[in-house]
C-alpha positions in Angstrom: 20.1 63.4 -22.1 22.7 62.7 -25.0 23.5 65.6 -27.4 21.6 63.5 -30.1 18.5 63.3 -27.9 18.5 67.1 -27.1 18.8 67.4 -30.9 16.0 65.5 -31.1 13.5 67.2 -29.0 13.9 70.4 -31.1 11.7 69.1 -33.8 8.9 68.7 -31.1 5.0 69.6 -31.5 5.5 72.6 -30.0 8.6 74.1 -32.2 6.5 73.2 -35.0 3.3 75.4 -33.8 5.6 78.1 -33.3 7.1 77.9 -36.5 3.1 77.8 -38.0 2.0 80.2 -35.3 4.5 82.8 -34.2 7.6 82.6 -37.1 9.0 85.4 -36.0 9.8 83.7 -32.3 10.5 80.5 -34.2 13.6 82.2 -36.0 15.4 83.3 -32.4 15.3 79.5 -31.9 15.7 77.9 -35.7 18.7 80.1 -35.0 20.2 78.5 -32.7 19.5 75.1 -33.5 21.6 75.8 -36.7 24.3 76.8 -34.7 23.8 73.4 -32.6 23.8 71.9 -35.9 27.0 73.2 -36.7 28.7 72.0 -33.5 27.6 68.6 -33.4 29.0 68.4 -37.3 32.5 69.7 -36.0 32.4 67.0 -33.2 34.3 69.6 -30.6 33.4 68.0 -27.3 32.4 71.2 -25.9 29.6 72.9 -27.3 30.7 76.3 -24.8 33.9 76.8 -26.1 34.1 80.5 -27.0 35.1 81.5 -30.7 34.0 78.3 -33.1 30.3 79.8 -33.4 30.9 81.3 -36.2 32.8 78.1 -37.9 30.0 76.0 -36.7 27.6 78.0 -38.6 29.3 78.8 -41.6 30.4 74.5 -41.8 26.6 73.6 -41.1 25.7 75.6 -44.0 28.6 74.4 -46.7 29.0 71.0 -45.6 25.3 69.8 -45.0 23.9 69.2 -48.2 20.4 69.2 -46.6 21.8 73.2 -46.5 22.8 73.4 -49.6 20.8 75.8 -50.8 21.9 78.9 -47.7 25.2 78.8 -49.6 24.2 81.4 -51.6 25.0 83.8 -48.5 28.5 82.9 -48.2 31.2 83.5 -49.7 34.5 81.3 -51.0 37.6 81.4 -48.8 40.3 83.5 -49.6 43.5 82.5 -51.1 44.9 81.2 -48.1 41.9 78.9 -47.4 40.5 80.5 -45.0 36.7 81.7 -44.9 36.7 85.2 -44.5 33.8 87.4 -42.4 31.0 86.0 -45.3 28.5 84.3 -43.0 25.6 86.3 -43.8 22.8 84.3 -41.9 25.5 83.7 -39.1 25.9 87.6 -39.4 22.7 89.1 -39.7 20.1 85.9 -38.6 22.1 84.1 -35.8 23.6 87.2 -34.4 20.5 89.9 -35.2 18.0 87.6 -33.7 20.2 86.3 -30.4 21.5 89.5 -29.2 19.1 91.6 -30.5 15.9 90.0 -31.4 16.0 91.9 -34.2 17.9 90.5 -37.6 20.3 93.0 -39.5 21.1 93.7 -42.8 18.6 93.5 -45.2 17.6 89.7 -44.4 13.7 89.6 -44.8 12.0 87.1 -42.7 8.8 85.2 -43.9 6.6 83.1 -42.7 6.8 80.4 -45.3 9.0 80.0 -48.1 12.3 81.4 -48.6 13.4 83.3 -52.0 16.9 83.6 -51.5 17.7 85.8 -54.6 15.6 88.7 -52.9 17.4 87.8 -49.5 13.6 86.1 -48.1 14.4 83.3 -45.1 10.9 81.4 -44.7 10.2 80.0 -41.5 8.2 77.1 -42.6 11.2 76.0 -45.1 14.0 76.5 -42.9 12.4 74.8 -40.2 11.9 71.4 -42.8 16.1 72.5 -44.0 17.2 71.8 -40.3 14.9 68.7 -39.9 16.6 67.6 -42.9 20.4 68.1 -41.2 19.8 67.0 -38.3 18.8 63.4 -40.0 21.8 64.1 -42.1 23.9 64.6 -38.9 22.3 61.1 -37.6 23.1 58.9 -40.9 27.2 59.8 -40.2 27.9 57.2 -37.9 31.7 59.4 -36.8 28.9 62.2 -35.8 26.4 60.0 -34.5 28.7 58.3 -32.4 30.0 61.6 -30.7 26.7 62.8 -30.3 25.5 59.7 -28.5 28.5 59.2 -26.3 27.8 61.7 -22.9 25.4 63.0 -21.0 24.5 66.4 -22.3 21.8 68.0 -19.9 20.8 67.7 -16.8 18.3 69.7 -15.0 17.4 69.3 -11.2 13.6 70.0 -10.2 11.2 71.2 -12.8 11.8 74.1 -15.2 8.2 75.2 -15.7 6.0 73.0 -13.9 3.4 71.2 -16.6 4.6 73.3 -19.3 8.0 72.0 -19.8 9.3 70.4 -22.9 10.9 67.3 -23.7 14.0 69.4 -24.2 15.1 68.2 -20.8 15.7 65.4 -18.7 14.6 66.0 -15.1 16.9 64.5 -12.6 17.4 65.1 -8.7 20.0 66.9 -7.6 22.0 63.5 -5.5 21.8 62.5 -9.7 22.8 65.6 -11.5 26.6 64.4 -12.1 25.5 61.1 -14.3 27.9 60.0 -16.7 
């Protein structure tokens, strides 16, 4: 699978239900795909490289417009330019909810709509924010041609038997070096 058709498969049936069903699990994942967001918007051809999370997040957030509105939680950079350690969702979202399943701070998840003056992050809204990006990633054709150019994921055998998502491409293992 490309980058642009793993992105894809995020906004599936089944992320959706979750986000209806079980927000609180949703946000671990929302999470992340925000960071993913982030990283195909930077076009760094390798999504593992340590120490640009952070970046990623925080340039997702003031360079998307479809984000616009998450800016609130950052702050300008300093003098010389540089963003200093004002990532608030990227802080106490992205980092709370990865590492500890848990956010920090005093981020108050919802289930629906967000009221970002009181510091609320609604699952339902965020979820329909990152659908929004990620089209907005698609419509820039420098992004959408680095997102489309290699092979992202591979998988060999099945994950999960019948319950596995289109979130992967399942390939044998004499295969599992496409390019």
């Amino acid at each position: 699978m490309t980058i642009q058709e793993v992105g894809n498969s995020f906004f599936c049936n089944e992320l959706e239900q979750l986000v209806d069903k079980k927000p609180y699990m949703a946000f671990v994942i929302m999470s992340s795909i925000l960071e993913f967001i982030g990283k195909c918007y930077s076009k760094r051809p390798d999504f593992q490289k340590t120490g640009y999370s952070k970046n990623d997040y925080y340039d997702a957030i003031n360079k998307l417009d479809s984000l616009e509105k998450y800016r609130v939680f950052n702050y300008p950079p300093d003098n010389n330019g540089q963003a200093p350690n004002n990532n608030y969702l990227y802080t106490h979202l992205r980092c709370g909810m990865l590492h500890a399943f848990l956010p920090d701070g005093d981020i108050i998840l919802a289930p629906s709509e967000n009221d970002l003056s009181k510091k609320i992050v609604g699952a339902r809204e965020l979820y329909t924010d990152l659908q929004k990006a990620w089209e907005e990633i698609k419509q820039n054709a420098k992004i959408a041609s680095s997102i489309n150019g290699n092979l992202a994921l591979n998988v060999a055998g099945e994950l999960s038997g019948s319950t596995s998502t289109n979130v992967v491409e399942i390939v044998d293992e004499q295969n599992s070096k496409k390019s």
